[in-house]
PDB file of N, CA, C and O in Angstrom:
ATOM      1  N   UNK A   1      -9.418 -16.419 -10.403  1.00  0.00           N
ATOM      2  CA  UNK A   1      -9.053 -15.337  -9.509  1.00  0.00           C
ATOM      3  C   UNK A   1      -7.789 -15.694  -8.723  1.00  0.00           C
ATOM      4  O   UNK A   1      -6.839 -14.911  -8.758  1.00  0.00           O
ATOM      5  N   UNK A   2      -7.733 -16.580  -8.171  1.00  0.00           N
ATOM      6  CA  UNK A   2      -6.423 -17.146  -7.404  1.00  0.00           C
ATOM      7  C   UNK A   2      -5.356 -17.196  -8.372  1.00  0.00           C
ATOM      8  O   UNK A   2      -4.354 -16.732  -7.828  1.00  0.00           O
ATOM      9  N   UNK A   3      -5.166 -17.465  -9.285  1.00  0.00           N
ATOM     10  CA  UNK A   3      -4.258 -17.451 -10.791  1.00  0.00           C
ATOM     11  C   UNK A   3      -4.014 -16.150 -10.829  1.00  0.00           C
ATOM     12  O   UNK A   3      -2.847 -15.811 -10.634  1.00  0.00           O
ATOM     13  N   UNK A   4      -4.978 -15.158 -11.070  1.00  0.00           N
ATOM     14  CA  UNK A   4      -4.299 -13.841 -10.658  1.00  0.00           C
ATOM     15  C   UNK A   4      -3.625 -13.011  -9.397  1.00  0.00           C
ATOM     16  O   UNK A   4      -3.220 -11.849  -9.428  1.00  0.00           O
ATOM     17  N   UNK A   5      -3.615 -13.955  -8.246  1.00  0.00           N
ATOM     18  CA  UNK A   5      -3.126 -13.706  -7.338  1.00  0.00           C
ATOM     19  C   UNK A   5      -1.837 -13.950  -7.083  1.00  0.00           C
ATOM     20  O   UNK A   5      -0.988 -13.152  -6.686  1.00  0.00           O
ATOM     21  N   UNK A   6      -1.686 -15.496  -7.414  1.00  0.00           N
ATOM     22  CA  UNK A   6      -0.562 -16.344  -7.346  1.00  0.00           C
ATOM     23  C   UNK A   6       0.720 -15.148  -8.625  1.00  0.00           C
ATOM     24  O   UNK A   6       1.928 -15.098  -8.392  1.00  0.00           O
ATOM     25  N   UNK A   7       0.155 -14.465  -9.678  1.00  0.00           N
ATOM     26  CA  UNK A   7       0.881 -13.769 -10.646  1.00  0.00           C
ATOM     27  C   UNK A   7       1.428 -12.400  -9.891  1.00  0.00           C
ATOM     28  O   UNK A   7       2.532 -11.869  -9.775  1.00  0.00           O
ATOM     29  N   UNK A   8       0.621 -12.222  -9.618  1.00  0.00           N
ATOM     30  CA  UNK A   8       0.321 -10.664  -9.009  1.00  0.00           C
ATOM     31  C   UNK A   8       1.663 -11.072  -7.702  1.00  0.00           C
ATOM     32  O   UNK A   8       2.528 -10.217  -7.514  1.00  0.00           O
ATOM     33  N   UNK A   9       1.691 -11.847  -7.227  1.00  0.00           N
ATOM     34  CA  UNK A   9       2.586 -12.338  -5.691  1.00  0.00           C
ATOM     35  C   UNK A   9       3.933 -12.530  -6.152  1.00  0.00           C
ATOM     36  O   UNK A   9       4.891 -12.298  -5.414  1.00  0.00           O
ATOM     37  N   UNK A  10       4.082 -13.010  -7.526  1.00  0.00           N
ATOM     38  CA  UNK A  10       4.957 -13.563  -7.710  1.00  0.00           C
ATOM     39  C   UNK A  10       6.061 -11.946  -8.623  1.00  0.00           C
ATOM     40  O   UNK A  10       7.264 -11.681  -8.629  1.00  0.00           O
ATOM     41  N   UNK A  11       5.014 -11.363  -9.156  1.00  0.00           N
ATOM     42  CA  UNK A  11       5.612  -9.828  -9.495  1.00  0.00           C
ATOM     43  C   UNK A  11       6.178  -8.715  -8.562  1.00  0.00           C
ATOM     44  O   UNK A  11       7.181  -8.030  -8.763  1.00  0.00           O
ATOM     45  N   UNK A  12       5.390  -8.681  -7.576  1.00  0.00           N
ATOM     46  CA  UNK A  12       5.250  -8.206  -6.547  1.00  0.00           C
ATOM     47  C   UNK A  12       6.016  -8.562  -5.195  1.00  0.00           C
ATOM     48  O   UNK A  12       6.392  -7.797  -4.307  1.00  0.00           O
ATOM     49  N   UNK A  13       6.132  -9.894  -5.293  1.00  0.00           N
ATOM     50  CA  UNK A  13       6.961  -9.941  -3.742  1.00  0.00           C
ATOM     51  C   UNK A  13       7.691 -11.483  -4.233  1.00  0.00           C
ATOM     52  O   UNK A  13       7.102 -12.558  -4.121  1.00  0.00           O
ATOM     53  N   UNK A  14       8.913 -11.341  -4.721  1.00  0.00           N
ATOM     54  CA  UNK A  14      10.057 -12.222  -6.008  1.00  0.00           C
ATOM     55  C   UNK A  14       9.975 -12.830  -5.445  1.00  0.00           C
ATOM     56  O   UNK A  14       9.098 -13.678  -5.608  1.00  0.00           O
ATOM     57  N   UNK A  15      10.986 -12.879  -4.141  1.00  0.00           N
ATOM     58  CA  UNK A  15      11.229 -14.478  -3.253  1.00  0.00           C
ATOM     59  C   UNK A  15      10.122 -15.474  -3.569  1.00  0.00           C
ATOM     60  O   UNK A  15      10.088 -16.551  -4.164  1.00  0.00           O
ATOM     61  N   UNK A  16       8.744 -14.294  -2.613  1.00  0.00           N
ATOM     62  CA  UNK A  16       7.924 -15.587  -2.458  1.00  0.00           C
ATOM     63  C   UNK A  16       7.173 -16.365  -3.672  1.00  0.00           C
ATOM     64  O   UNK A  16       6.480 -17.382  -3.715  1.00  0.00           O
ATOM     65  N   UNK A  17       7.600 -15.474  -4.591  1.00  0.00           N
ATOM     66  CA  UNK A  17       6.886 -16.514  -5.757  1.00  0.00           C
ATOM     67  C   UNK A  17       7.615 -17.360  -6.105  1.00  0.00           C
ATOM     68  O   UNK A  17       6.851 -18.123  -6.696  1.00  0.00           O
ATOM     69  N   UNK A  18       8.605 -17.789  -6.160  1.00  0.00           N
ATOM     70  CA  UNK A  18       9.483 -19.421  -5.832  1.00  0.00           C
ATOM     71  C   UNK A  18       8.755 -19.888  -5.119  1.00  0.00           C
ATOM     72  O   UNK A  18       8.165 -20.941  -5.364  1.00  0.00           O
ATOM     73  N   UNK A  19       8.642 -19.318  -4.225  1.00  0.00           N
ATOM     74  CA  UNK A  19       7.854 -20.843  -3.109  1.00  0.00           C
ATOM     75  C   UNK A  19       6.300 -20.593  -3.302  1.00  0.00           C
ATOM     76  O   UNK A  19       5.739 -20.906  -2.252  1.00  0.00           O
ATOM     77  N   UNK A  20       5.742 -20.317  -3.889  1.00  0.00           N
ATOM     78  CA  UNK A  20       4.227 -20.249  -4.443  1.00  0.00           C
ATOM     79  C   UNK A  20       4.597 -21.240  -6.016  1.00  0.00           C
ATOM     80  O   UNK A  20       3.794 -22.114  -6.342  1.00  0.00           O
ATOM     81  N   UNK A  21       5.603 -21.031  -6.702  1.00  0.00           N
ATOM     82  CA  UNK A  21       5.744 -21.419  -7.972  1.00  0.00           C
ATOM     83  C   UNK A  21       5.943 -22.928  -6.935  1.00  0.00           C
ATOM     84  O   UNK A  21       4.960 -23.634  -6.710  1.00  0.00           O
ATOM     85  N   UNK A  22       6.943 -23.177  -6.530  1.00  0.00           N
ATOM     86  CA  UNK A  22       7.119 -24.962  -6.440  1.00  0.00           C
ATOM     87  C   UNK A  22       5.569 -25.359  -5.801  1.00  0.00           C
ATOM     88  O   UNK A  22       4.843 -26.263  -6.216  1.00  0.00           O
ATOM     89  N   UNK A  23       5.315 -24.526  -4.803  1.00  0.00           N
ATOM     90  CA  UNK A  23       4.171 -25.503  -4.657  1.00  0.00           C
ATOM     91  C   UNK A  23       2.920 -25.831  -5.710  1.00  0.00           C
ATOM     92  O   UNK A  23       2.063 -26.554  -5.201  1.00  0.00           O
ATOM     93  N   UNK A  24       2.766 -25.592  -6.527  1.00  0.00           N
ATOM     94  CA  UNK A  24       2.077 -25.854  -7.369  1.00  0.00           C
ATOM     95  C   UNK A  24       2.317 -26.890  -8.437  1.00  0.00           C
ATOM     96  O   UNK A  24       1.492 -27.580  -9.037  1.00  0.00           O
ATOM     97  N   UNK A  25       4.283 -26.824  -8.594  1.00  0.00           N
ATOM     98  CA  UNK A  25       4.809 -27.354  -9.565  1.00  0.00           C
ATOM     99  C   UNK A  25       5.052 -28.754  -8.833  1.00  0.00           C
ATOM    100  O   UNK A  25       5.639 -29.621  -9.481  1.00  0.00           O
ATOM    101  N   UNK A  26       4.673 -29.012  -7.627  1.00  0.00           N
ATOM    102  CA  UNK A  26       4.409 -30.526  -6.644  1.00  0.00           C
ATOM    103  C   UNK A  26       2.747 -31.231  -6.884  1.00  0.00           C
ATOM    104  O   UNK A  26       2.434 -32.330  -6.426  1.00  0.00           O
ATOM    105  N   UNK A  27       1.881 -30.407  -7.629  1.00  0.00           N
ATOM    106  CA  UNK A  27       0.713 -30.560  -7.368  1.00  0.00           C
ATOM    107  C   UNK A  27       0.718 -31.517  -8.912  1.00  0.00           C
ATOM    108  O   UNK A  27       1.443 -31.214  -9.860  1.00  0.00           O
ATOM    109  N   UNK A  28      -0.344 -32.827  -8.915  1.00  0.00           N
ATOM    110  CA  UNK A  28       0.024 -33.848 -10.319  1.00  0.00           C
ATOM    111  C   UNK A  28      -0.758 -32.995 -11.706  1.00  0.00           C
ATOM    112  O   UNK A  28      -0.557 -33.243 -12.895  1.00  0.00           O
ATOM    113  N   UNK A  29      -1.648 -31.985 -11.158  1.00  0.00           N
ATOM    114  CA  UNK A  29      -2.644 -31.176 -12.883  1.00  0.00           C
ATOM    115  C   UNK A  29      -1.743 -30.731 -13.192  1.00  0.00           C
ATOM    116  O   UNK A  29      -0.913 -30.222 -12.438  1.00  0.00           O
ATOM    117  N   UNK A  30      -1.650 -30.843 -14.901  1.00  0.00           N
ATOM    118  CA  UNK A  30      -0.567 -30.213 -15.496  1.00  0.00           C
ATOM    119  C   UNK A  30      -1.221 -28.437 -15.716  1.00  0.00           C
ATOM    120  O   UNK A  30      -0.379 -27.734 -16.273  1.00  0.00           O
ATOM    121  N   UNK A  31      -2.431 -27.751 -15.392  1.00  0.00           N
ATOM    122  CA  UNK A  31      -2.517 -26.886 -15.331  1.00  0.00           C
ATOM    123  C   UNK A  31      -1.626 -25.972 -14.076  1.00  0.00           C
ATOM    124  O   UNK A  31      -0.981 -24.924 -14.087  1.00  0.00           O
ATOM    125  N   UNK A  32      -1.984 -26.994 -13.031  1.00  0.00           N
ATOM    126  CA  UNK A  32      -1.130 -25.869 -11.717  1.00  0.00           C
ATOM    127  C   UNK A  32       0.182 -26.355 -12.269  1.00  0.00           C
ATOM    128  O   UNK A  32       0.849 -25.500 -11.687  1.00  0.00           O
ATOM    129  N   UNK A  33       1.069 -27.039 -12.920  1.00  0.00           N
ATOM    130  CA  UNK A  33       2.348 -26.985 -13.323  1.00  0.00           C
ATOM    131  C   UNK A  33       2.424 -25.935 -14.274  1.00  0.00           C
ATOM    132  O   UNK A  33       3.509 -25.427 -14.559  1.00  0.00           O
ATOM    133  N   UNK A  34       1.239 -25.533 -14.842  1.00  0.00           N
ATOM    134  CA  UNK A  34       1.891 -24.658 -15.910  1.00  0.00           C
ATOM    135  C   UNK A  34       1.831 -23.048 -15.096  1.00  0.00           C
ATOM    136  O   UNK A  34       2.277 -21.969 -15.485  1.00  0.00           O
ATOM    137  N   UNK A  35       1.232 -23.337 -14.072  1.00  0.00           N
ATOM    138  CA  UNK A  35       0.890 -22.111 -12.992  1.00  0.00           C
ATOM    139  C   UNK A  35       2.216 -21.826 -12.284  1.00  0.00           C
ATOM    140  O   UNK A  35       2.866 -20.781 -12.285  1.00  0.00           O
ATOM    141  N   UNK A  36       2.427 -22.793 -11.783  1.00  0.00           N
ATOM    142  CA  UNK A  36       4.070 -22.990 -10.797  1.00  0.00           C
ATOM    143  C   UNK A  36       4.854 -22.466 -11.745  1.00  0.00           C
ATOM    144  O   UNK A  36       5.603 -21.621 -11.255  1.00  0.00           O
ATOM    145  N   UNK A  37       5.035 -22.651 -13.206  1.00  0.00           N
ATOM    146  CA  UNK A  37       6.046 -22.879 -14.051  1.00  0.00           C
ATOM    147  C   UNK A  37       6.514 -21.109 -14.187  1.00  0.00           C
ATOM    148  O   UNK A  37       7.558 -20.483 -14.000  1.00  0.00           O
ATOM    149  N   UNK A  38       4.981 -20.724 -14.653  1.00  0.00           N
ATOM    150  CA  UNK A  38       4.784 -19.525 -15.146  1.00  0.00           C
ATOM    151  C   UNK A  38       5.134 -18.235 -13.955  1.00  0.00           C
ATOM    152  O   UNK A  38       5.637 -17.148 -14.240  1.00  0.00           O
ATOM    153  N   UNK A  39       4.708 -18.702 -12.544  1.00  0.00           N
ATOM    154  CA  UNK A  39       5.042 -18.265 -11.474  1.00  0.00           C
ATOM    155  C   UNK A  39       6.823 -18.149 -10.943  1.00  0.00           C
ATOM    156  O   UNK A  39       7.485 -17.213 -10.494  1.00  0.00           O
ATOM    157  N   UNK A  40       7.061 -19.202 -11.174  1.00  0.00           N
ATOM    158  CA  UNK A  40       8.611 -18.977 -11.396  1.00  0.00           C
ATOM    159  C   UNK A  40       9.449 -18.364 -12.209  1.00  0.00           C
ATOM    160  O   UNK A  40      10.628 -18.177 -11.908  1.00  0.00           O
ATOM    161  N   UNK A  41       8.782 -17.896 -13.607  1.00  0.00           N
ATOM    162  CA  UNK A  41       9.304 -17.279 -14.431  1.00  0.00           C
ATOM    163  C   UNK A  41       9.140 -15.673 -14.290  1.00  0.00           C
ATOM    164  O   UNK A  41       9.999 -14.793 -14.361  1.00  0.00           O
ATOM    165  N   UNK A  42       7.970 -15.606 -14.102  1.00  0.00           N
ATOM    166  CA  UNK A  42       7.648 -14.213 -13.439  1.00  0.00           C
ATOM    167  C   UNK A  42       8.632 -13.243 -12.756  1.00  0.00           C
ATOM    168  O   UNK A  42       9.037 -12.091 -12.911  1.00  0.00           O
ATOM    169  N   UNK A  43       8.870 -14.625 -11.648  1.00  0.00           N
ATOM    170  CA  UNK A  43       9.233 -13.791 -10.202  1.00  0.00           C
ATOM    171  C   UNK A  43      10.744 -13.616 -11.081  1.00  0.00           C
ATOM    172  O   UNK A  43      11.189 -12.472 -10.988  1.00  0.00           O
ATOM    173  N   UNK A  44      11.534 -14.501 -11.855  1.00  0.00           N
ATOM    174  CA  UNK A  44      12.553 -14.429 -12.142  1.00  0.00           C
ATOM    175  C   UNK A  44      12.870 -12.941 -13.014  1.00  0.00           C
ATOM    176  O   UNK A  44      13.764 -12.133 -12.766  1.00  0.00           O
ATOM    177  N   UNK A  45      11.755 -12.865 -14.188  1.00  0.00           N
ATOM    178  CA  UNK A  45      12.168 -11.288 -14.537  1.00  0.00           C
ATOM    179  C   UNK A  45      11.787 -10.695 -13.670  1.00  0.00           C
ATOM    180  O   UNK A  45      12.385  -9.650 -13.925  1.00  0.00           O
ATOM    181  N   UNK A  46      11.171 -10.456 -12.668  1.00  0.00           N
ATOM    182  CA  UNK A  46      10.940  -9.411 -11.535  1.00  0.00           C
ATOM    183  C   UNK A  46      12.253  -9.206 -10.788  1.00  0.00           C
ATOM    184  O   UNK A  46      12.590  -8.083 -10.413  1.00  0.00           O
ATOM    185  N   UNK A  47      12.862 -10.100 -10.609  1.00  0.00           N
ATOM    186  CA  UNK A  47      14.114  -9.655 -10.065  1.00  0.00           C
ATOM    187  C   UNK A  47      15.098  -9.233 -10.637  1.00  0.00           C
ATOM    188  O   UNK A  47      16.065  -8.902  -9.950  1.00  0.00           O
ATOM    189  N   UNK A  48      15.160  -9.093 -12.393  1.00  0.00           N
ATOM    190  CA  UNK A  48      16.047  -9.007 -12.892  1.00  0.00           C
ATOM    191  C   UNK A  48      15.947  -7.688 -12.928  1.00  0.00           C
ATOM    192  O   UNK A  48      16.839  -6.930 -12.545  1.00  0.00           O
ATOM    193  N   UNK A  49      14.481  -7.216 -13.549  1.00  0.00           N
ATOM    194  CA  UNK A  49      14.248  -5.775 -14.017  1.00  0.00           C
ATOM    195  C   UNK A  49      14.108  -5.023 -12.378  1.00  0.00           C
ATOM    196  O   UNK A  49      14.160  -3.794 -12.425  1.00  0.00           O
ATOM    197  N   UNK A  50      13.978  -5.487 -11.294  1.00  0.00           N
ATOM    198  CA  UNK A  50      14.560  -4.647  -9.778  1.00  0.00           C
ATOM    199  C   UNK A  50      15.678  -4.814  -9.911  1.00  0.00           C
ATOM    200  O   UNK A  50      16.287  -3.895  -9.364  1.00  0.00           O
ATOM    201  N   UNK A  51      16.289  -5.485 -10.340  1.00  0.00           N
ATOM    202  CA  UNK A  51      18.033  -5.169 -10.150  1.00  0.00           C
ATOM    203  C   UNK A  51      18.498  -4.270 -10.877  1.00  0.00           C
ATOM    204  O   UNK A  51      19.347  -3.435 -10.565  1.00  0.00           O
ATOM    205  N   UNK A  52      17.838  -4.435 -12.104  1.00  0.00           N
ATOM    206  CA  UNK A  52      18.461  -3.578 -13.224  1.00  0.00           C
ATOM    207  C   UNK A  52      17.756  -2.121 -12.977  1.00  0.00           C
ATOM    208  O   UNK A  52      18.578  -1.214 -13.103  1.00  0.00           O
ATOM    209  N   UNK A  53      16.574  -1.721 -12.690  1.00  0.00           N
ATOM    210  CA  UNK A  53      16.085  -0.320 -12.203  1.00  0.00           C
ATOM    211  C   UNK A  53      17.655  -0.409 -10.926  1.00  0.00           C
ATOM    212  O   UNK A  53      18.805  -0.007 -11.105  1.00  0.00           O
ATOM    213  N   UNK A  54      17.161  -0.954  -9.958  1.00  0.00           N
ATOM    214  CA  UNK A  54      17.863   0.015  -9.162  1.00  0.00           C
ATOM    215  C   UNK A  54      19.427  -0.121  -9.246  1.00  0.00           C
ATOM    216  O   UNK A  54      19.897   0.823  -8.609  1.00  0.00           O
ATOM    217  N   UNK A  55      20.297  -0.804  -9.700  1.00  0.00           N
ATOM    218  CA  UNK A  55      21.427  -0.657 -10.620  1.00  0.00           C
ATOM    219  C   UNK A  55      21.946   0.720 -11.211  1.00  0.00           C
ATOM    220  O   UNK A  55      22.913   1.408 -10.885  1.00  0.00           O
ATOM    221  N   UNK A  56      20.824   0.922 -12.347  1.00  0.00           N
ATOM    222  CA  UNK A  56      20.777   2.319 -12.457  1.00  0.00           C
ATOM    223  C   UNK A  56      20.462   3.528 -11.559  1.00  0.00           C
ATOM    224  O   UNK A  56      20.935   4.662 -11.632  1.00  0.00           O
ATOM    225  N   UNK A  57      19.543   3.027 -10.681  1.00  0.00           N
ATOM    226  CA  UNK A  57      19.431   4.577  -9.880  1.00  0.00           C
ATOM    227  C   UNK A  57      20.893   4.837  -9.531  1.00  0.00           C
ATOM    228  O   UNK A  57      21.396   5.958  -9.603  1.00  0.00           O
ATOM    229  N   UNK A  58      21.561   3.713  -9.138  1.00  0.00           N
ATOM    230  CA  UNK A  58      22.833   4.041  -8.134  1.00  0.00           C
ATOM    231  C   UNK A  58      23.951   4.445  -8.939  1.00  0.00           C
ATOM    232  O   UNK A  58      24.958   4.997  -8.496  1.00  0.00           O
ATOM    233  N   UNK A  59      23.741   4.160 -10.097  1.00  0.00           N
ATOM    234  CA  UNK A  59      24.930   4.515 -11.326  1.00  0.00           C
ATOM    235  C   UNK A  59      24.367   6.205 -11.358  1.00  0.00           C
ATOM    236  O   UNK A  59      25.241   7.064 -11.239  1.00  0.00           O
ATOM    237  N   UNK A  60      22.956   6.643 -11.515  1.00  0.00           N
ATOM    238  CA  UNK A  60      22.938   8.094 -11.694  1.00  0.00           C
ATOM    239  C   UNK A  60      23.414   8.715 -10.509  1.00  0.00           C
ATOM    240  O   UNK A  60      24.368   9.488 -10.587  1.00  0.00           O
ATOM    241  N   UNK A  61      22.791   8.438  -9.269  1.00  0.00           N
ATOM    242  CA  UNK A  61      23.345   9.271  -8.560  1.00  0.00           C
ATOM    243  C   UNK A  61      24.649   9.098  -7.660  1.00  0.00           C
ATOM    244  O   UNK A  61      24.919   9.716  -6.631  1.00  0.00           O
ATOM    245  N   UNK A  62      25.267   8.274  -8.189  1.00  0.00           N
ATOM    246  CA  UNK A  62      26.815   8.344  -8.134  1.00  0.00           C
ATOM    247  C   UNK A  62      27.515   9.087  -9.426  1.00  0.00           C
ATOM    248  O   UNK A  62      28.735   9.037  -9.580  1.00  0.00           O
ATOM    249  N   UNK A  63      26.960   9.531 -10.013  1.00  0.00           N
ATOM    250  CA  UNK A  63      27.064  10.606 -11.238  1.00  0.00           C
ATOM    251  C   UNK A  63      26.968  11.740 -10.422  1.00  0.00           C
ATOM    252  O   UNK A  63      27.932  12.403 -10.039  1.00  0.00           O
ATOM    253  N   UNK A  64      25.921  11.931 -10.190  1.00  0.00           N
ATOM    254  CA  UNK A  64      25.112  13.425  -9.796  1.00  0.00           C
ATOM    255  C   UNK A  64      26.410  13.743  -8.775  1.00  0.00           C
ATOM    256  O   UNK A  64      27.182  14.693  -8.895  1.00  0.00           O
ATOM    257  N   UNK A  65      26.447  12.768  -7.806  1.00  0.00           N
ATOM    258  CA  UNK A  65      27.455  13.031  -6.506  1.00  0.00           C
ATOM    259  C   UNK A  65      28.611  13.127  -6.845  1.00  0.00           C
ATOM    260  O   UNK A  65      29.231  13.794  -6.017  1.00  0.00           O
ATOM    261  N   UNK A  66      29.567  12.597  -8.123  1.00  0.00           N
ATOM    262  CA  UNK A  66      31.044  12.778  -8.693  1.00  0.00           C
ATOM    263  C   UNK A  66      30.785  14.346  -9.643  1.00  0.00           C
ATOM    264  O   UNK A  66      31.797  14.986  -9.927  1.00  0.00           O
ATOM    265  N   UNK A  67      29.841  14.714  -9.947  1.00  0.00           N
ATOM    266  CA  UNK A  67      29.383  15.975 -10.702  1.00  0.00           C
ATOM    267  C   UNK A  67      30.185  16.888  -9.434  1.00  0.00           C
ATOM    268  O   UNK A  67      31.254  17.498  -9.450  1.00  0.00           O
ATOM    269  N   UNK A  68      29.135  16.681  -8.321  1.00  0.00           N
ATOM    270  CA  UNK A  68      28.915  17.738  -7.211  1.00  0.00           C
ATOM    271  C   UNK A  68      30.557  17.589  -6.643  1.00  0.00           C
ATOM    272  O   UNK A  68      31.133  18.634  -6.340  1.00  0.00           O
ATOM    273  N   UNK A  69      31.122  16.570  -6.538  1.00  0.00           N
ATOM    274  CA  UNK A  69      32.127  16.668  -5.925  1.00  0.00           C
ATOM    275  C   UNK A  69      33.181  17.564  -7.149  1.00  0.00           C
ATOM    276  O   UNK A  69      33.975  18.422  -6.763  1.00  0.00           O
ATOM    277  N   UNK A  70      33.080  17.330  -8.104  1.00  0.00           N
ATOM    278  CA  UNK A  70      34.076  18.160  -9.488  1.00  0.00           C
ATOM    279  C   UNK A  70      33.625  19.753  -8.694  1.00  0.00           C
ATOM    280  O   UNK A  70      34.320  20.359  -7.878  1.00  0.00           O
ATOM    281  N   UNK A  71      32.601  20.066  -9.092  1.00  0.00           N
ATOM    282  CA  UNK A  71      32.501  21.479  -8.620  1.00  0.00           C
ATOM    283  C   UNK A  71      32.639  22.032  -7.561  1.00  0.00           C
ATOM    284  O   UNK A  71      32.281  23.210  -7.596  1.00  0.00           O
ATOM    285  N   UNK A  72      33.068  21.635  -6.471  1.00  0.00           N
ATOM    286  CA  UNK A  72      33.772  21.534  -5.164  1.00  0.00           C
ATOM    287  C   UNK A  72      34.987  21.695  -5.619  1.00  0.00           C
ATOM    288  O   UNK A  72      35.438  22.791  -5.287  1.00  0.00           O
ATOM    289  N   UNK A  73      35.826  20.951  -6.347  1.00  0.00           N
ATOM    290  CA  UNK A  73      37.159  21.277  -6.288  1.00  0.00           C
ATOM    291  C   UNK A  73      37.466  22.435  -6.818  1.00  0.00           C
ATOM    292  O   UNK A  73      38.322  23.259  -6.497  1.00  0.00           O
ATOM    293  N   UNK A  74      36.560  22.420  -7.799  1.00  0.00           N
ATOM    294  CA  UNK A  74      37.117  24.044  -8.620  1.00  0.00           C
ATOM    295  C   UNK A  74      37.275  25.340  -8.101  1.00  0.00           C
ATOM    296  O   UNK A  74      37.470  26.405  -8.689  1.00  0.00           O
ATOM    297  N   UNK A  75      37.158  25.075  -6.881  1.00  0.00           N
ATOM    298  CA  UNK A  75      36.830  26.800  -5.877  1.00  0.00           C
ATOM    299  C   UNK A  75      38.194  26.506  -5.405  1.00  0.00           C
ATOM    300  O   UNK A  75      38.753  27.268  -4.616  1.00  0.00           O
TER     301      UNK A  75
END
């Protein structure tokens, strides 16, 4: 259950799963290393695919808003 927490934290709130991932990856079982490991990897596509969603939002509606501004000029 805590394994699903530590995942769930690390999807969910990026930063802190770095610092949930090292502490584990300090601990000597090579299971919580593979926990830390996996926790760090997580959080890492989590931030990629939030960057990349909202990347795009801002590319559409800087579309939508250069649209709206074109049809403004035309009057």
């Amino acid at each position: 259950m805590r394994q699903l927490v530590v995942y769930l934290e690390s999807i969910f709130l990026p930063p802190y799963g770095i610092l949930v991932g090292l502490r584990y990856l300090r601990q000597k079982e090579n299971k919580s290393k593979v926990i830390g490991v996996l926790a760090i990897v997580l959080t890492i596509i989590s931030i990629v695919v939030f960057t990349k969603v909202t990347l795009d939002f801002i590319n559409t509606v800087n579309s939508q808003v250069n649209e709206q501004l074109k049809g403004f000029g035309e009057y």
